[in-house]
DSSP file (Angstrom, degrees, kcal/mol; ACC not computed):
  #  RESIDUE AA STRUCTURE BP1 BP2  ACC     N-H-->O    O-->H-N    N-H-->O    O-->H-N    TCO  KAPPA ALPHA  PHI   PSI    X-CA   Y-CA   Z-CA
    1    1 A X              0   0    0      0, 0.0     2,-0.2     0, 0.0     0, 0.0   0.000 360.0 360.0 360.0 128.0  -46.9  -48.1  -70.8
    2    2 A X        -     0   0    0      4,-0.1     0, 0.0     2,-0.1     0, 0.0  -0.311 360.0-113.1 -78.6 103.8  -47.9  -51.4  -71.7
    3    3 A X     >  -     0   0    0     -2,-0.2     4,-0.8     1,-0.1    -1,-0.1   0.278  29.1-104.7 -38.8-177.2  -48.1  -53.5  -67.5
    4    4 A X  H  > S+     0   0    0      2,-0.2     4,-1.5     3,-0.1    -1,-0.1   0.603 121.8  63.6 -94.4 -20.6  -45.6  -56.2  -66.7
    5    5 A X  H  4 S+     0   0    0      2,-0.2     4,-0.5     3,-0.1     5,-0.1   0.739 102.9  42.7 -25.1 -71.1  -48.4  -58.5  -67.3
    6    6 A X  H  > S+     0   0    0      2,-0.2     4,-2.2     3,-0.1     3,-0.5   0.872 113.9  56.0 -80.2 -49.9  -48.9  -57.7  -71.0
    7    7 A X  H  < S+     0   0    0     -4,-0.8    -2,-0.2     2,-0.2    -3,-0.1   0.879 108.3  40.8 -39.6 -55.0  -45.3  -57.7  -71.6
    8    8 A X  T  X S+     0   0    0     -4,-1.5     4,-4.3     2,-0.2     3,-0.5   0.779 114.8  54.9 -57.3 -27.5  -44.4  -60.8  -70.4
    9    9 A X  H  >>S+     0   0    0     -4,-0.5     4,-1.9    -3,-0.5     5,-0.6   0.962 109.7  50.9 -78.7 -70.3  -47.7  -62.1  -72.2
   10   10 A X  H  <5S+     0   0    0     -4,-2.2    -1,-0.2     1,-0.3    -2,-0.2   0.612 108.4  49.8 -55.5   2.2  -46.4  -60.6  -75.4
   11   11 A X  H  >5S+     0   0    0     -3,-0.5     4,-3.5    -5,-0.2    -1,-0.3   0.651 109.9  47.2 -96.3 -37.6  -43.3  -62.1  -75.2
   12   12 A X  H  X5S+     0   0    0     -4,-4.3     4,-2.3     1,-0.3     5,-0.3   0.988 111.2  55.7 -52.2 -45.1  -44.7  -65.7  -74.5
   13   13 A X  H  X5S+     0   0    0     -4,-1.9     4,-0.6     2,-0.3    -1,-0.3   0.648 109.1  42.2 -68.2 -15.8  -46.8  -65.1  -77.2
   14   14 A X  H >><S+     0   0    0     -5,-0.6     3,-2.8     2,-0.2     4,-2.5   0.812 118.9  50.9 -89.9 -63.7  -43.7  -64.2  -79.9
   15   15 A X  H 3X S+     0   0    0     -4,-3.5     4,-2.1     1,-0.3    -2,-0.3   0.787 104.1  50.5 -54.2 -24.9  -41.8  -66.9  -78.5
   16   16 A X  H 3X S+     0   0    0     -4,-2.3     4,-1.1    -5,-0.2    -1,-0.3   0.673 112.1  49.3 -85.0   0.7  -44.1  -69.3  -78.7
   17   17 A X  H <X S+     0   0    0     -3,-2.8     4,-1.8    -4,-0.6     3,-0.3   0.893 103.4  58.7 -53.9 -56.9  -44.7  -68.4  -82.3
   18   18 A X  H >X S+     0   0    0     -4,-2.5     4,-2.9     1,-0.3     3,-0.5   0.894 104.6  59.3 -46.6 -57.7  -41.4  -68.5  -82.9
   19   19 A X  H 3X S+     0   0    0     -4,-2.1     4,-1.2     1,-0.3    -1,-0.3   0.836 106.5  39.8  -1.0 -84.7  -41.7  -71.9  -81.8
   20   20 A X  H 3X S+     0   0    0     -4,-1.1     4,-2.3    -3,-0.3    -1,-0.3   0.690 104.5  63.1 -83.1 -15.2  -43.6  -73.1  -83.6
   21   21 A X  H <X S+     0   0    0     -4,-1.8     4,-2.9    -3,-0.5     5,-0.3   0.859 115.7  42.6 -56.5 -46.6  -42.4  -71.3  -87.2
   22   22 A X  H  < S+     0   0    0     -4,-2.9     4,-0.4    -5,-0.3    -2,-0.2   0.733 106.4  60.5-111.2   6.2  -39.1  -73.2  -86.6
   23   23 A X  H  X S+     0   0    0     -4,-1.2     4,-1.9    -5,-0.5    -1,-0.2   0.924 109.5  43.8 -38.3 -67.1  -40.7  -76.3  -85.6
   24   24 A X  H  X S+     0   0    0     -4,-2.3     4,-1.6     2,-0.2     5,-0.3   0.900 110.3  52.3 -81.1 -42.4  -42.2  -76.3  -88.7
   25   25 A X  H  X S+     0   0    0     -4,-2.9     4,-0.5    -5,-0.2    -1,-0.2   0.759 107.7  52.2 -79.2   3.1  -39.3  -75.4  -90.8
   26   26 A X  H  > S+     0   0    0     -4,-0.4     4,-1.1    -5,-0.3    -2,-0.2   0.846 102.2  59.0 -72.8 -42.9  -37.2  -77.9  -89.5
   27   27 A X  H >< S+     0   0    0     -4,-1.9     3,-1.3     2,-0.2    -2,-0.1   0.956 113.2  38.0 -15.9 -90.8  -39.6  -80.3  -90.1
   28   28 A X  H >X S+     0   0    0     -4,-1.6     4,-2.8     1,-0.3     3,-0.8   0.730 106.8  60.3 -49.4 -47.2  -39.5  -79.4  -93.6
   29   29 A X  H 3< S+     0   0    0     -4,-0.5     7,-0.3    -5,-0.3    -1,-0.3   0.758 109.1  49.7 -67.7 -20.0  -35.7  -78.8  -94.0
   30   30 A X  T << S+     0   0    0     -3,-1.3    -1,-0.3    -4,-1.1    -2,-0.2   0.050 101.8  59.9-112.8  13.6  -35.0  -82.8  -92.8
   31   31 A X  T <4 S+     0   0    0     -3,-0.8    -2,-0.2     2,-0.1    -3,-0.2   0.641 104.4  48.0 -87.7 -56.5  -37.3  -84.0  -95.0
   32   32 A X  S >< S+     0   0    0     -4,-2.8     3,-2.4     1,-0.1    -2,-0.2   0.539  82.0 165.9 -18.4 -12.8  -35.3  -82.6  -97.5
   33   33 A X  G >   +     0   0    0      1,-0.3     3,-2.0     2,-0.3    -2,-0.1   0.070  67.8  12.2   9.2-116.9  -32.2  -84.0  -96.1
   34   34 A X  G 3  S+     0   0    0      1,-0.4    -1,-0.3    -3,-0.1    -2,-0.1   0.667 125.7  58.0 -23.2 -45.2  -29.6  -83.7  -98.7
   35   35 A X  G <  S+     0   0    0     -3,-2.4     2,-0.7    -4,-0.2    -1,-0.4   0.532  73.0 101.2-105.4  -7.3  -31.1  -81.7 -100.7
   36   36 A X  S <  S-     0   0    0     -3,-2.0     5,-0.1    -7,-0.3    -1,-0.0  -0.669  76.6-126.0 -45.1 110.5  -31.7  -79.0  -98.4
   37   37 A X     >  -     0   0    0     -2,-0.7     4,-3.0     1,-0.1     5,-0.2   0.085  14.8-119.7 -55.7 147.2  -28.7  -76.1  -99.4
   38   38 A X  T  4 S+     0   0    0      1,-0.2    -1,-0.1     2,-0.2    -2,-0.0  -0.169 118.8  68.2 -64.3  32.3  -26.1  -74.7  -96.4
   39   39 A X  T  > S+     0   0    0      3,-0.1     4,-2.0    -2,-0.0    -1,-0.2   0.245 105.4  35.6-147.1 -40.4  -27.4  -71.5  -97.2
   40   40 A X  H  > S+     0   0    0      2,-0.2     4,-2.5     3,-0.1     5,-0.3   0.957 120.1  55.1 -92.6 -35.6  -31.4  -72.8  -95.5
   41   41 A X  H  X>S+     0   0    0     -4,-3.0     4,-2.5     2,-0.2     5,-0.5   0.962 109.5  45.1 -38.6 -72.8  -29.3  -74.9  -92.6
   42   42 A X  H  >5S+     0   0    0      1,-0.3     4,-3.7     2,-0.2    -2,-0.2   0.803 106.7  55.9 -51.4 -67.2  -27.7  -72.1  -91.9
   43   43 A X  H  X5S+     0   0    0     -4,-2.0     4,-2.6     1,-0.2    -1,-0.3   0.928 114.3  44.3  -6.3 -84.7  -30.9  -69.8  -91.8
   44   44 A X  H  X5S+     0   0    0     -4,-2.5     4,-3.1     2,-0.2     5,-0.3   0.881 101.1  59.7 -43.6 -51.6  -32.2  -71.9  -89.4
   45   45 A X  H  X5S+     0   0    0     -4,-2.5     4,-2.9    -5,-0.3    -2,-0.2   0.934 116.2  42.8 -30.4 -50.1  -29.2  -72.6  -87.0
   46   46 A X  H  X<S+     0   0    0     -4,-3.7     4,-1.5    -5,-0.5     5,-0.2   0.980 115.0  45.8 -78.0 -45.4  -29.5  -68.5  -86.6
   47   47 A X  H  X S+     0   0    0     -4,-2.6     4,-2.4     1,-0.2    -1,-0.2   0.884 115.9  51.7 -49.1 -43.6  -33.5  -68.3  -86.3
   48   48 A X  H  X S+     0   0    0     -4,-3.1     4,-2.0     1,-0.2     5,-0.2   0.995 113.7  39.5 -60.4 -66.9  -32.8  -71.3  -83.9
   49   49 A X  H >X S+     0   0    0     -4,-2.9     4,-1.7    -5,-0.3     3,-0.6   0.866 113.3  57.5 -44.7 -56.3  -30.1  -69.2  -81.8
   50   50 A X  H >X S+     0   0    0     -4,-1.5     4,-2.3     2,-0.3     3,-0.6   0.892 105.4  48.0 -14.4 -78.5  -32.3  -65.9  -82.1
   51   51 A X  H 3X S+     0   0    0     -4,-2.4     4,-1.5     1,-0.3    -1,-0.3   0.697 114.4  50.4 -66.4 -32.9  -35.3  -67.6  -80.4
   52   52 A X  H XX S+     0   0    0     -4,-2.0     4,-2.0    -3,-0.6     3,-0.9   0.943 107.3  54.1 -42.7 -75.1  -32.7  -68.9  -77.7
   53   53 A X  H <X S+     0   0    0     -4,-1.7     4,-1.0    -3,-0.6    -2,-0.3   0.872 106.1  47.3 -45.6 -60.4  -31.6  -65.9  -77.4
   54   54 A X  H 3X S+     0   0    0     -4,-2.3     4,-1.0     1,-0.2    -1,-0.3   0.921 105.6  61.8 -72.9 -22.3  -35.0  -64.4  -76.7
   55   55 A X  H XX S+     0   0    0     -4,-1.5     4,-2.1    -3,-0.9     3,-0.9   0.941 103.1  49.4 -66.1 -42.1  -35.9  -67.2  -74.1
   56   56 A X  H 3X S+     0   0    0     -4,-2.0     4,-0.7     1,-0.3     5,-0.2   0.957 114.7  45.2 -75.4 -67.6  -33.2  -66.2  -71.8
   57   57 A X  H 3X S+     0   0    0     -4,-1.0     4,-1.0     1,-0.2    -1,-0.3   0.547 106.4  51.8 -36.2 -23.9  -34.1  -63.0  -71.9
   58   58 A X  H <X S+     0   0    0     -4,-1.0     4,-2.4    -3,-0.9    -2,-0.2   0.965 116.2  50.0 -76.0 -77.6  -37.6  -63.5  -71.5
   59   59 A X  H  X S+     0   0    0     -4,-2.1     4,-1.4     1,-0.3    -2,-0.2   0.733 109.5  51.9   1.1 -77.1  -36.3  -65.7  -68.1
   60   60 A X  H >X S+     0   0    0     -4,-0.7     4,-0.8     1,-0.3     3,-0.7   0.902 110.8  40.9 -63.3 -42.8  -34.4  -63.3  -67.0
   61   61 A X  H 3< S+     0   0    0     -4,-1.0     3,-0.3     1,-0.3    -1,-0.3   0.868 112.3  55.5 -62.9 -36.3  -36.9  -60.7  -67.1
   62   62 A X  H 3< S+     0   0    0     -4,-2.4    -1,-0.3     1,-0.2    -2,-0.2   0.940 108.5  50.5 -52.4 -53.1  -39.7  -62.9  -65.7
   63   63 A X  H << S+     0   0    0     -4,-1.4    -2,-0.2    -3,-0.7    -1,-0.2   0.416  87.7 110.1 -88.2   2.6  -37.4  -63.7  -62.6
   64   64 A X  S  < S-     0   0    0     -4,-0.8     2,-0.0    -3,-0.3    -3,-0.0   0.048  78.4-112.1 -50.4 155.4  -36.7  -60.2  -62.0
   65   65 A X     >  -     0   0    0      1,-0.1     4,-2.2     4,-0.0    -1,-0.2  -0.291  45.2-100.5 -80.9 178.0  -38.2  -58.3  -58.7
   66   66 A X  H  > S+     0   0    0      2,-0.2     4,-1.3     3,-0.2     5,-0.1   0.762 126.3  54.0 -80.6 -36.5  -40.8  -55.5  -60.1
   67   67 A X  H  > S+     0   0    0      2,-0.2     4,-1.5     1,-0.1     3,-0.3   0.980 108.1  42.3 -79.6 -58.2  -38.0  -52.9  -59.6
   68   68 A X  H  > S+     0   0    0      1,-0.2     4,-2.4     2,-0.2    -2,-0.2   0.701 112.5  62.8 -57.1 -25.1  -35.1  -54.7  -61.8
   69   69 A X  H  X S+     0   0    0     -4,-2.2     4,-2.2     1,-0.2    -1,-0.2   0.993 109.0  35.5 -67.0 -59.6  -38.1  -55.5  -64.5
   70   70 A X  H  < S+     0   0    0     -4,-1.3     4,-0.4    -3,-0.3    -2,-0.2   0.826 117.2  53.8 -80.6 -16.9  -38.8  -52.0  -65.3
   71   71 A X  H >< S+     0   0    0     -4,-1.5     3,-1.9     2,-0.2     4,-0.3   0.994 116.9  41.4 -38.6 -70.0  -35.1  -51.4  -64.8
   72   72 A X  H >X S+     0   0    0     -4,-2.4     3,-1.6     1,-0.4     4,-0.7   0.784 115.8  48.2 -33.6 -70.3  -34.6  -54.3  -67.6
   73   73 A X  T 3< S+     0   0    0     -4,-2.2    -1,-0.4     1,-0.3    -2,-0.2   0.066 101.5  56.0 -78.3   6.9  -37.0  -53.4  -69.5
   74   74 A X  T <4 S+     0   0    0     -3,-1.9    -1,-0.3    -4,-0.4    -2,-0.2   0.454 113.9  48.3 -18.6 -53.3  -36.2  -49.9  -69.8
   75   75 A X  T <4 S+     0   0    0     -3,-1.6     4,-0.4    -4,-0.3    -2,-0.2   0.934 123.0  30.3 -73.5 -31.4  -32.8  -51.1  -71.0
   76   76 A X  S  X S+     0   0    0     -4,-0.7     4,-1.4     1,-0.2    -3,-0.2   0.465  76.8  98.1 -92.3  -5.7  -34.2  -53.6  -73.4
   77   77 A X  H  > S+     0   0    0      1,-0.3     4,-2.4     2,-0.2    -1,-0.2   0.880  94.5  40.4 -76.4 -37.8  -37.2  -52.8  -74.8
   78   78 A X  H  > S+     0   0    0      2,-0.3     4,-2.0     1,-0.2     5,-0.3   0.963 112.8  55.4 -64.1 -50.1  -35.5  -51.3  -78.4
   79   79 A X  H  > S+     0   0    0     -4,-0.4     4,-0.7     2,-0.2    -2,-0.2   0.748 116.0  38.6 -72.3 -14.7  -33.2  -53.9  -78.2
   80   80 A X  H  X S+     0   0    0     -4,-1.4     4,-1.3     2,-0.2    -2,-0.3   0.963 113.8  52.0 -54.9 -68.2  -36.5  -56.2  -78.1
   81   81 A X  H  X S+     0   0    0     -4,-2.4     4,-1.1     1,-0.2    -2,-0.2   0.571 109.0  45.8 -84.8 -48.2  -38.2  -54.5  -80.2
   82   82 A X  H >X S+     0   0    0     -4,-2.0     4,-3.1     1,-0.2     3,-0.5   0.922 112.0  57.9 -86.0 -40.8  -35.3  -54.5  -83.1
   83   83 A X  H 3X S+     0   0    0     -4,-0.7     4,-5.3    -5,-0.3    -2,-0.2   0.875 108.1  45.8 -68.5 -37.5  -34.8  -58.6  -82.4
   84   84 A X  H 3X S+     0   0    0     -4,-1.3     4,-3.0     2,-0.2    -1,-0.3   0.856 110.4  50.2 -49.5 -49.2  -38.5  -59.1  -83.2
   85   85 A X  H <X S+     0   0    0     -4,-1.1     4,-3.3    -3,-0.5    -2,-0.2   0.927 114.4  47.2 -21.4 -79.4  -38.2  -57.0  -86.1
   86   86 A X  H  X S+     0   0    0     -4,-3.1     4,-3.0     2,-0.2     5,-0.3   0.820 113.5  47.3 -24.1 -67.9  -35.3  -59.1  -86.9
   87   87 A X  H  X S+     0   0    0     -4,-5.3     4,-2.6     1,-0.2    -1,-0.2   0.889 109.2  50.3 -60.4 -38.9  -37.1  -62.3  -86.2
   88   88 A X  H  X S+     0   0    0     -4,-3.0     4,-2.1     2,-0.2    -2,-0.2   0.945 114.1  48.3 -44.4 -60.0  -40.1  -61.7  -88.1
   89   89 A X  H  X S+     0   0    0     -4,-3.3     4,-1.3     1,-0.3     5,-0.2   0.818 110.7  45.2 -51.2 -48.7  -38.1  -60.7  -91.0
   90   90 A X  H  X S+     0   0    0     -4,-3.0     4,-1.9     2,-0.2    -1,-0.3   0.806 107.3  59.9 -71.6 -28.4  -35.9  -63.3  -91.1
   91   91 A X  H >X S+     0   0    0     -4,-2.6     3,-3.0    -5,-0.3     4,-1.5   0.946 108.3  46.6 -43.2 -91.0  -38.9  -65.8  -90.5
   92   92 A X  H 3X S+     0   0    0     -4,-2.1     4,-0.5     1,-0.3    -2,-0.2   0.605 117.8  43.9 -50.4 -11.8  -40.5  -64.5  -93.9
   93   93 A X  H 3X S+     0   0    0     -4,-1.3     4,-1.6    -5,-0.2    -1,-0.3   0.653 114.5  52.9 -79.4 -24.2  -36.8  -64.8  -95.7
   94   94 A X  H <X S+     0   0    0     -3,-3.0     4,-1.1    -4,-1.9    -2,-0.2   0.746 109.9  42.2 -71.9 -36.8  -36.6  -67.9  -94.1
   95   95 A X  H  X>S+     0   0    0     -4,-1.5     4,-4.0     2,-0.2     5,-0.5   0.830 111.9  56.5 -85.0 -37.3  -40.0  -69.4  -95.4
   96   96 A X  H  X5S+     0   0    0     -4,-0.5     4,-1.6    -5,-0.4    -2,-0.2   0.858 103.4  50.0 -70.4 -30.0  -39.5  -68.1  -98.8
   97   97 A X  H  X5S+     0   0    0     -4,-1.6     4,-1.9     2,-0.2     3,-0.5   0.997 119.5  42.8 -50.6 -67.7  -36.2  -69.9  -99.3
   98   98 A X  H  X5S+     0   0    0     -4,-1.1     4,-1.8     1,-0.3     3,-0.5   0.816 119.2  39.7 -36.7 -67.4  -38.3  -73.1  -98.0
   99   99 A X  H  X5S+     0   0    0     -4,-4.0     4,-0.6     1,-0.3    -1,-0.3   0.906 120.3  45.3 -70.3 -36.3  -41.6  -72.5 -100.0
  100  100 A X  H ><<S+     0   0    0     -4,-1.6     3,-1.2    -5,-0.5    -2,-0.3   0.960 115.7  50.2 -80.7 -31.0  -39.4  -71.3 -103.3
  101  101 A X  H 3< S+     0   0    0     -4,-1.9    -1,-0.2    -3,-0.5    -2,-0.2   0.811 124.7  32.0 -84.5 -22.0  -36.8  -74.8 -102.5
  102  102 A X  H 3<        0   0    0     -4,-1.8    -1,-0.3    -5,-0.3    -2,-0.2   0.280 360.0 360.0-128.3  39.6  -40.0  -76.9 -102.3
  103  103 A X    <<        0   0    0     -3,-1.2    -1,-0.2    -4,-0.6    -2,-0.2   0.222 360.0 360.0-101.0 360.0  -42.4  -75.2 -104.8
């Protein structure tokens, strides 16, 4: 099992990817202005919420004592694990609307 140490560290390290993936398709989606569809707003709004979603969880888990982390994480780690999934996946549907709306 992967230390509390490397966990947390593999979390910054998604979120702050994540970060920066919807940095950068925001970016892109308001320079479109108008002409960016409800359908890639919308896409973004959830990646946005998602990544939100993972920070308070990432919080919480950080401010936990060493017993309530491996508790936590015990409960979460699939439910991590699927949201990542999630995010990744939706990232790469997310850029391909974007690259196909501005190819």
């Amino acid at each position: 099992m992967a230390s509390r140490e490397e966990i947390q560290q593999s979390m910054e390290n998604m979120l702050a990817a994540g970060d920066k993936k919807v940095g950068e398709l925001k970016a892109k989606v308001e320079a479109a202005g108008s002409d960016a569809s409800a359908e890639m707003k919308k896409a973004l709004a959830d990646a946005e919420d998602k990544l939100a979603a993972g920070k308070e969880k990432f919080m919480e888990l950080k401010g936990a004592s060493d017993d309530k982390f491996d508790e936590m994480w015990s409960d979460t780690k699939e439910n991590f694990k699927k949201v990542s999934e999630h995010l990744e996946g939706g990232w790469a549907a997310l850029s391909d609307k974007v690259k196909s709306f501005f190819a």
